[in-house]
C-alpha positions in Angstrom: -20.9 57.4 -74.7 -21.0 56.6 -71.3 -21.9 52.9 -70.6 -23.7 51.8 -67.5 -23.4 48.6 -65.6 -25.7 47.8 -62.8 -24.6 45.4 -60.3 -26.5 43.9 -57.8 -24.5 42.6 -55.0 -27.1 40.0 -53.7 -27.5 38.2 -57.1 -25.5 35.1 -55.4 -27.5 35.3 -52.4 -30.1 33.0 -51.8 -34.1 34.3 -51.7 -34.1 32.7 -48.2 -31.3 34.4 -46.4 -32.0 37.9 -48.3 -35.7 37.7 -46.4 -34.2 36.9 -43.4 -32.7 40.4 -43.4 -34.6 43.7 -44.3 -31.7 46.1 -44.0 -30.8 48.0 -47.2 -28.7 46.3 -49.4 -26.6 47.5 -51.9 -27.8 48.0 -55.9 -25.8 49.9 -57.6 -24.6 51.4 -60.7 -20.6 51.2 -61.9 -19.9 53.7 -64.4 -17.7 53.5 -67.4 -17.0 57.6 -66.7 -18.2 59.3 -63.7 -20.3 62.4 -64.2 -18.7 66.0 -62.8 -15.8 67.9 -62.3 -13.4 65.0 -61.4 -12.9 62.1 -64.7 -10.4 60.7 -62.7 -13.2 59.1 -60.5 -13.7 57.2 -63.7 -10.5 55.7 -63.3 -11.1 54.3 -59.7 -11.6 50.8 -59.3 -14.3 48.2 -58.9 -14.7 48.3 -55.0 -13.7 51.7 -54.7 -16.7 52.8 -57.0 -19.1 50.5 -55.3 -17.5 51.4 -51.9 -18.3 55.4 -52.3 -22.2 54.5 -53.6 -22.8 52.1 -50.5 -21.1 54.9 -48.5 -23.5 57.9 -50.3 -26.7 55.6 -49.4 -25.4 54.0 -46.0 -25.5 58.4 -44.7 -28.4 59.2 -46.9 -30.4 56.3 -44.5 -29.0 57.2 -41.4 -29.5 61.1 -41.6 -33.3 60.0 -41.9 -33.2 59.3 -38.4 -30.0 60.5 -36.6 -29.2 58.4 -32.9 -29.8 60.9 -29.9 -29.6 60.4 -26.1 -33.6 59.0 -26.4 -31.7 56.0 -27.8 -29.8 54.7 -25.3 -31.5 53.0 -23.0 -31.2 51.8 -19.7 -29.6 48.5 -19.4 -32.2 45.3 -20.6 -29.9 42.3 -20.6 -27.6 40.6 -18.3 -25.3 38.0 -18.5 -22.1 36.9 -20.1 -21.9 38.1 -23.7 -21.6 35.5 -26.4 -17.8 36.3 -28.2 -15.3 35.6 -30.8 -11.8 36.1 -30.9 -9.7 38.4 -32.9 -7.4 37.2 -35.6 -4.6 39.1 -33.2 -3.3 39.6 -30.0 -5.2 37.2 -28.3 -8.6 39.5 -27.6 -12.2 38.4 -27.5 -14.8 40.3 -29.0 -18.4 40.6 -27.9 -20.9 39.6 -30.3 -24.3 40.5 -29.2 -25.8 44.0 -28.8 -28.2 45.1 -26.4 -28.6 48.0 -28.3 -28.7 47.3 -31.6 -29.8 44.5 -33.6 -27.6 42.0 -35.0 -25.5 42.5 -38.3 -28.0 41.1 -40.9 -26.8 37.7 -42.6 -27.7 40.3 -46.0 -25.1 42.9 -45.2 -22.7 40.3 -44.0 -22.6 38.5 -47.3 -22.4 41.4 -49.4 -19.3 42.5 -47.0 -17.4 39.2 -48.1 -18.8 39.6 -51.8 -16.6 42.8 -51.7 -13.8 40.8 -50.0 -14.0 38.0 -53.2 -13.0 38.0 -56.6 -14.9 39.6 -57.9 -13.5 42.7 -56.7 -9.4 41.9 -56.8 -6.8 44.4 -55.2 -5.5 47.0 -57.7 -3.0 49.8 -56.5 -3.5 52.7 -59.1 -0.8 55.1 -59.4 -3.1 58.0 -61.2 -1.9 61.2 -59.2 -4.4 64.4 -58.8 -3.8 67.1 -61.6 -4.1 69.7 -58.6 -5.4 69.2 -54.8 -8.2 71.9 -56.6 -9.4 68.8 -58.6 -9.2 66.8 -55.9 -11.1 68.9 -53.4 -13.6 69.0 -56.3 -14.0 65.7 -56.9 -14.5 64.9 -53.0 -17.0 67.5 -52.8 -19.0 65.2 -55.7 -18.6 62.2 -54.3 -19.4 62.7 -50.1 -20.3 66.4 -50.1 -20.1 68.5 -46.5 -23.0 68.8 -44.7 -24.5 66.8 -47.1 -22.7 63.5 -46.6 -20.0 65.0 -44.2 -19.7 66.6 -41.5 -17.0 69.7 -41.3 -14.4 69.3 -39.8 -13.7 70.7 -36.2 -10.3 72.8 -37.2 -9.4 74.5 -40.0 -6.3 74.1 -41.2 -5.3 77.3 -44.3 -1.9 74.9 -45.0 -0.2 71.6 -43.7 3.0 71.9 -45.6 5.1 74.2 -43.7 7.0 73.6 -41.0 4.8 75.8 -39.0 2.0 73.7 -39.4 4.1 70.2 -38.9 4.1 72.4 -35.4 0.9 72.8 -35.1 0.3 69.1 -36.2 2.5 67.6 -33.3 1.3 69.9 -30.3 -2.7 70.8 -31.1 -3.1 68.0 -33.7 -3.3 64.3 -34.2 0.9 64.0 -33.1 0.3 65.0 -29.9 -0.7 61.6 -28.0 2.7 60.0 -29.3 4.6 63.4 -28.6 7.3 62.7 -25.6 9.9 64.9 -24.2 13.5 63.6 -25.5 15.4 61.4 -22.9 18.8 62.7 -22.7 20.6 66.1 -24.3 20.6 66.1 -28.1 23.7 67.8 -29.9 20.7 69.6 -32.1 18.9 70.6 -29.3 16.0 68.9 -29.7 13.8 69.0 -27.0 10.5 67.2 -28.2 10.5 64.1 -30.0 7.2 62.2 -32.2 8.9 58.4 -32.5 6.6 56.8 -35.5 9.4 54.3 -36.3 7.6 51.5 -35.0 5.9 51.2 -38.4 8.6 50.7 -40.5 8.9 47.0 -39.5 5.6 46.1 -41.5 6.3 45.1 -44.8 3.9 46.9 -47.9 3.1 45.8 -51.4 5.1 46.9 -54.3 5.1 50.4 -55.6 4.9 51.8 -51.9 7.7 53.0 -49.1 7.5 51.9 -46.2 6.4 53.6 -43.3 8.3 55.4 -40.8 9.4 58.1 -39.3 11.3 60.0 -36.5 10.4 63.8 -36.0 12.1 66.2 -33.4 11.7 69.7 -32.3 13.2 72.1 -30.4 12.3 74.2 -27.0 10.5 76.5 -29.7 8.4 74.2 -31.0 10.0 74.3 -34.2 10.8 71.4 -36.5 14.6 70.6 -36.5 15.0 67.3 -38.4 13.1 63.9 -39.4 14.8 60.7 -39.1 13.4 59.1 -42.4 13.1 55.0 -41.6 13.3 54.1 -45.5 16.5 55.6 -46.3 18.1 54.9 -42.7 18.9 58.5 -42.8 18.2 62.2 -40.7 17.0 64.9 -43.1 17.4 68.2 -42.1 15.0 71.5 -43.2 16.5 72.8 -46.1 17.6 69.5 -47.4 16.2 68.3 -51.0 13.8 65.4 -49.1 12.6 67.6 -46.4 9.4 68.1 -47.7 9.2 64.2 -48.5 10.8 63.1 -45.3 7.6 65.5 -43.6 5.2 63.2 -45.9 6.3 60.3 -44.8 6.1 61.7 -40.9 2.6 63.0 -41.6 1.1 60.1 -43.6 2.5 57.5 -41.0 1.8 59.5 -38.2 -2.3 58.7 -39.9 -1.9 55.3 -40.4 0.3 54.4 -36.9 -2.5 56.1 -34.9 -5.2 54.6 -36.7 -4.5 51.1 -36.1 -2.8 51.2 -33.2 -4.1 53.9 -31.0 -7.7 53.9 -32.4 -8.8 50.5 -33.5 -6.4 48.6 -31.5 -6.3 50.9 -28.6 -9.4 53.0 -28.1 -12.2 50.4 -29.8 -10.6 46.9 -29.2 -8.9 47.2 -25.7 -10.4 49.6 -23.3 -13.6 50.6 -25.2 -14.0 46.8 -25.9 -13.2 45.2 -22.7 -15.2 47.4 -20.3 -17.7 47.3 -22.4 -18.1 43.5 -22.4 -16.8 43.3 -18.8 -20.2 45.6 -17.7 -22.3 43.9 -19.8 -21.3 40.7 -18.8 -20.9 40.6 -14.7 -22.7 44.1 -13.4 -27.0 43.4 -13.5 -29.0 46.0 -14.6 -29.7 48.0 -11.8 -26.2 47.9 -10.8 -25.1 51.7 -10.2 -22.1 51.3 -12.1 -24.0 49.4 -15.1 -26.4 53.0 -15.6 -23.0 54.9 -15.2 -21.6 53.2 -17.8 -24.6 52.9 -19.7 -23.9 55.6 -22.3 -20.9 55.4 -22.8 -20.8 52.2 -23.8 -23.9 52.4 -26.2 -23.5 50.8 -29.9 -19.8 49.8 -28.7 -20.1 46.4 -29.2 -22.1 46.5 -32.6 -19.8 49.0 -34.1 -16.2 47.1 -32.9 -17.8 43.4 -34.0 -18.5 44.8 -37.7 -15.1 46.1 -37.9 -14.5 42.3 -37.9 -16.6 42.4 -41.4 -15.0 45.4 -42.9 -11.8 46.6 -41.6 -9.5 43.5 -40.3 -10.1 40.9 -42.9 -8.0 40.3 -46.0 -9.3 42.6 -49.0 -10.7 44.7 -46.4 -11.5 48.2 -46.5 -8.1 48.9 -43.9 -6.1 46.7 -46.2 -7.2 48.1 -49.3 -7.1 51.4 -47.7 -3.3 51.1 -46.5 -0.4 49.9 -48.7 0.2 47.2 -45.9 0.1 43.3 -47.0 -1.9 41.7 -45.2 0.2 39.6 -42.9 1.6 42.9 -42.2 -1.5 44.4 -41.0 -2.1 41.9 -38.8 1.5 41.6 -37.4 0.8 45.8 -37.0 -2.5 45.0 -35.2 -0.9 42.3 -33.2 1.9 44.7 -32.1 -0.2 47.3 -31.2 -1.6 45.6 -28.2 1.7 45.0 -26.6 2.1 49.0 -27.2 -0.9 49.9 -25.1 -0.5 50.7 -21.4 -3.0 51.5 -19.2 -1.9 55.4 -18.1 -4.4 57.8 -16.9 -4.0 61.6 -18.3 -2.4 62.7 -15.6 0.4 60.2 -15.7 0.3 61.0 -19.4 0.5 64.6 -18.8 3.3 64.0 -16.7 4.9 61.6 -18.8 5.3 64.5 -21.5 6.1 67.0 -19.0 3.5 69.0 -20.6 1.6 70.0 -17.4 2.4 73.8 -16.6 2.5 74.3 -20.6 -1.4 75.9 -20.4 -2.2 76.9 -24.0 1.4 76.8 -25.7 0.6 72.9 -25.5 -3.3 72.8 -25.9 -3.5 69.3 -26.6 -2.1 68.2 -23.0 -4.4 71.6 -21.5 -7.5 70.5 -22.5 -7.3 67.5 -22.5 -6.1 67.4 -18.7 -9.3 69.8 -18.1 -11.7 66.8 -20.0 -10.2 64.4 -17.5 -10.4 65.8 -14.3 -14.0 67.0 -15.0 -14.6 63.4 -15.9 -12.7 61.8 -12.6 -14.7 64.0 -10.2 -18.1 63.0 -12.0 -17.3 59.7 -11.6 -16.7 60.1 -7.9 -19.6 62.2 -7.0 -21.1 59.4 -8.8 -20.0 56.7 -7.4 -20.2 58.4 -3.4 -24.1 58.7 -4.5 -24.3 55.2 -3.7 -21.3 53.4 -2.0 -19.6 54.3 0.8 -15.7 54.7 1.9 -14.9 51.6 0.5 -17.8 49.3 0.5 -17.6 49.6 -3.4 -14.7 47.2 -4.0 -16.3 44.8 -1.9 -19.5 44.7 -4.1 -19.2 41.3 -5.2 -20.4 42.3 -9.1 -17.6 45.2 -8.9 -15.0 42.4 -8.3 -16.0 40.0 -11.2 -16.0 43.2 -13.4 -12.7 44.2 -12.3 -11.6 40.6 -13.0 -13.0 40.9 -16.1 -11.3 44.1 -17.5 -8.4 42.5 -16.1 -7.8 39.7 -18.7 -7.2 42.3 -21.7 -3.9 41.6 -21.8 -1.5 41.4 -19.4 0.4 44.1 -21.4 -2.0 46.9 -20.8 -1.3 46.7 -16.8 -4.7 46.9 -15.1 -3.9 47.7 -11.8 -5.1 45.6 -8.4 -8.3 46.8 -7.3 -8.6 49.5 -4.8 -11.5 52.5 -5.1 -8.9 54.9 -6.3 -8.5 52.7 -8.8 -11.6 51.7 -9.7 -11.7 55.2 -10.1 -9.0 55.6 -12.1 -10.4 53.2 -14.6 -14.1 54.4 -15.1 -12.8 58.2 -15.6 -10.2 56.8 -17.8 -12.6 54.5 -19.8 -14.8 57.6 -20.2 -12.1 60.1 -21.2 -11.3 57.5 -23.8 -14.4 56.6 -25.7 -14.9 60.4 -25.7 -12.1 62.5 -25.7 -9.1 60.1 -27.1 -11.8 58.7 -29.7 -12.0 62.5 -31.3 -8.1 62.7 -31.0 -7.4 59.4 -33.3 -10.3 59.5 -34.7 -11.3 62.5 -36.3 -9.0 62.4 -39.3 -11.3 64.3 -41.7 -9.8 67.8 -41.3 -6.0 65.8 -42.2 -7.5 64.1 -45.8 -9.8 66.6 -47.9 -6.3 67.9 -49.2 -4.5 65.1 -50.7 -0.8 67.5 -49.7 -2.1 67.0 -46.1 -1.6 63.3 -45.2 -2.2 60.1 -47.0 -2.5 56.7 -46.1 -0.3 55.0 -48.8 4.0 56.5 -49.6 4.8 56.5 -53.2 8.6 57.0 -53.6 9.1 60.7 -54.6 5.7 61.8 -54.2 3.9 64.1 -51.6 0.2 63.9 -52.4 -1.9 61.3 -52.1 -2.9 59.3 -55.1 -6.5 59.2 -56.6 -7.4 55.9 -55.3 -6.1 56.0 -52.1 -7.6 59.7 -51.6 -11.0 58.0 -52.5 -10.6 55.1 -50.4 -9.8 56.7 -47.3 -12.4 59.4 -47.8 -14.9 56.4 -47.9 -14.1 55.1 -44.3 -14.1 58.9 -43.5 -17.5 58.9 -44.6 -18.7 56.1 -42.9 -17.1 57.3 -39.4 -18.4 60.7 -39.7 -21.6 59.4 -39.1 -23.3 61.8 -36.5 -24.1 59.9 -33.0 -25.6 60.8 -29.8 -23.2 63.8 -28.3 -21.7 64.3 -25.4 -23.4 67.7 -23.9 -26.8 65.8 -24.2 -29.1 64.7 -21.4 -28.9 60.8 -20.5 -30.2 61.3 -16.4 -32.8 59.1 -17.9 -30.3 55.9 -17.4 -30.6 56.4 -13.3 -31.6 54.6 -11.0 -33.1 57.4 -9.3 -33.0 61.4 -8.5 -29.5 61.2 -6.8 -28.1 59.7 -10.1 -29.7 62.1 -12.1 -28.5 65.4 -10.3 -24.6 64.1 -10.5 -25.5 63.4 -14.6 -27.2 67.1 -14.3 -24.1 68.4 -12.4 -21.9 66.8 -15.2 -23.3 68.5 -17.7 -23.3 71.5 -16.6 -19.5 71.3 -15.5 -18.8 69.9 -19.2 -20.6 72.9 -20.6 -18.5 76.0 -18.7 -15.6 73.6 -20.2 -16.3 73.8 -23.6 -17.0 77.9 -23.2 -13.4 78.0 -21.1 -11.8 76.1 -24.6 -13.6 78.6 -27.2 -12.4 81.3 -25.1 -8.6 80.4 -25.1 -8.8 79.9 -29.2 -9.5 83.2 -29.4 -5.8 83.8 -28.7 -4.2 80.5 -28.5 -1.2 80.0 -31.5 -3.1 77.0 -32.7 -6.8 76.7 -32.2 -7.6 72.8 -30.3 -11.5 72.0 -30.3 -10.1 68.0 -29.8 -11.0 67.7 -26.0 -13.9 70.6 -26.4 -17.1 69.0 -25.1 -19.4 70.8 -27.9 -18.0 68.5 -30.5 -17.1 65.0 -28.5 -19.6 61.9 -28.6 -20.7 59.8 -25.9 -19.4 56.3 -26.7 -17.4 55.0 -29.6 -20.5 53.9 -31.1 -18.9 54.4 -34.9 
């Protein structure tokens, strides 16, 4: 007989502090054997369980009353923005929202309950009987449509070498993808260089991350230098298909903590967030330019501080990483990112006269320049020539997104740019946020990508499949979208027509990109405007 425990995670909380807080809180019922298709779900433990449930009730509230454009508002609140500091790196962290209210002291004790003891780190080994009963059992736990969203590519395989392909030039390889240096004896001509993350140490039981993949002129796969074993493996070879895992599951885990937490939500989402919060006023032009794409930003990077940094963590529980190794990851990352705009990235690869046999670099080149000359019609509206650099608010912002880090290489300020950096900040919390962060399509096969590296496995386990699907289901949450109407932030009619003329340009994008799937090798909807949000607000 099934035996059922219910838990409720504010039983150590005092009467006082759960009034002071009328968010949802978790209540919610651990079972001894978990009803449907999957039994293995049984086997998951403690926090996982309670994890998936606050999950399944976190989007069951929030699909009550989905976020549009109505929501963001026009600037209310000036001033420097109280902050914190990260436990890495050196970067502050804005605390206060003006558009959402603060993290209840409710949902921030329950957080460290699940960070306590009374939910220890356990590393199950149970594998899948079949990625069928896998697919099953993530259907019963986050459904699509229901609790999901689908994803925006279908993928029919991700174990061939055609689809490592695809994965590397239309898929989430292609930021790190770089043209090799200097002639290769194999003739490789394209190289994804993931090695980085085999210097972080994991807990025992797991491999260590890291991997080396190269291709040829062709596209095609031609050999993976495996970090573990200190070794090239070849196709053919008795690890290839193991020596692909390890590429494809660090290639998830490298990007997600250093491209998108570290990169998209903690450096240039962060800081010019807090810099135009902080030093433009309200009615400053460049404030309401800014204004949606910076909506819910600071909210949604200070609660990562809660539930994806700290020890016990969702991103530690989630990885096979210690702890100290996380961090050191994290702390890495920032000296990784440079500040590049697309086209000195599309350069960098040597990807730009590539059109659709590289749709990554294609569209996401079309995205930018759209993007740049918005933000100069924009910005024309109401400064002329250069006046705008000698706007006294425009300085102390500059100076602001500045002192990131001396790593990522903010340039001096001229308009070009200041330019530069608003199109590139916008591209960013848009575009890039839907290339690292839109992992959902990569996980609902546990054969596709994982986040952990048992020795001599290639699918993901059953608790790490169910922990990662978790944070998949909390940052699948839907948000106010790109293609929607936010004129309403202007300062006036001028404003609004260069928002208007923005839309319009970003909608004859996204018909140019479903057009070229039609034919293209690999279908890319990454950069496609019908499926980007406006602001990294999850």
């Amino acid at each position: 007989m099934k035996t059922v425990q219910a838990v409720d995670l504010t039983e150590q909380i005092s009467p006082e502090l759960r009034l002071a807080d009328r968010a949802p809180v978790a209540h919610v019922e651990l079972d001894d054997g978990w009803a449907g298709p999957s039994q293995k779900l049984s086997q998951l433990d403690r926090h996982t369980k309670v994890f998936l449930k606050m999950v399944r009730s976190a989007i069951e509230d929030w699909k009550k009353k989905i976020p549009s454009a109505t929501d963001v508002e026009p600037p209310q609140i000036s001033g420097v923005v109280p902050s914190t500091d990260l436990p890495f790196g050196g970067l502050l962290l804005p605390t206060q929202d003006e558009d959402w209210p603060q993290q209840g002291i409710v949902r921030a004790a329950v957080l460290r309950m699940l960070r306590s003891g009374l939910f220890p780190m356990r590393d199950d080994d149970s594998p899948w009987d079949s990625a069928e009963e896998a697919k099953r059992a993530f259907e019963e736990a986050l459904p699509v449509n229901e609790a999901r969203v689908q994803p925006n590519h279908h993928w029919d395989e991700m174990e061939s070498d055609e689809a490592m392909s695809r994965l590397a030039f239309a898929g989430l390889g292609a930021l790190r993808l770089l043209p090799v240096a200097e002639a290769d004896s194999d003739g490789a001509a394209w190289v994804s260089d993931m090695a980085f993350m085999s210097a972080f140490d994991v807990r025992p039981g797991f491999e260590r991350y890291g991997a080396i993949a190269y291709f040829d002129s062709a596209q095609r796969p031609l050999r993976i230098h495996w970090c573990h074993a200190h070794r090239d493996v070849y196709p053919g070879d008795p690890d290839w298909n193991h020596a692909k895992w390890v590429w494809r599951c660090t290639l998830l885990v490298g990007s997600t903590v250093t491209d998108h937490l570290v990169g998209v939500h903690w450096l240039i989402g962060n800081y010019v967030t807090y810099s135009a919060r902080s030093f433009l006023s309200t009615d400053h032009p460049i404030r309401r330019l800014l204004k949606p794409f910076t909506w819910r930003t600071i909210t949604i990077n200070y609660n990562a501080t809660y539930s994806l940094c700290p020890e016990r963590g969702f991103v530690h529980r989630a990885t096979a990483l210690k702890y100290d190794a996380m961090l050191a990851a994290m702390g890495s990352s920032v000296d990784l990112i440079q500040f590049r705009t697309v086209p000195e990235l599309i350069a960098r690869k040597g990807a730009g006269d590539m059109g659709d046999a590289f749709p990554w670099a294609s569209d996401a080149s079309a995205l930018y320049e759209l993007i740049y000359n918005f933000v100069a019609d924009y910005v024309g509206v109401y400064f002329a020539g250069d006046a705008v650099i000698l706007d006294p608010e425009v300085r102390a912002f500059w100076s602001s997104v500045q002192s990131a880090s001396h790593s990522v290489g903010i340039p001096e300020l001229t308009k070009e740019h200041l330019l530069d950096v608003l199109a590139q900040f916008i591209w960013c919390v848009t575009g890039m946020h839907e290339a690292v962060g839109s992992v959902q399509e990569y996980i609902i096969d546990p054969r596709f990508m994982g986040t952990k590296i048992r020795p001599g496995t290639e699918m993901s386990d059953v608790q790490a499949s169910m922990q990662c699907l978790g944070i998949i289901g909390l940052t699948s949450l839907e948000m106010p979208k790109l293609l929607d109407d936010y004129g309403h932030v202007c300062l006036d009619a001028e404003g609004r027509a260069s928002f208007d003329r923005f839309r319009t340009e970003l909608g004859a994008l996204a018909d140019r990109i479903d057009a070229a799937n039609q034919h293209r090798r690999w279908p890319c909807n990454t950069f496609n405007p019908r499926f980007l949000e406006v602001a990294v607000a999850i």
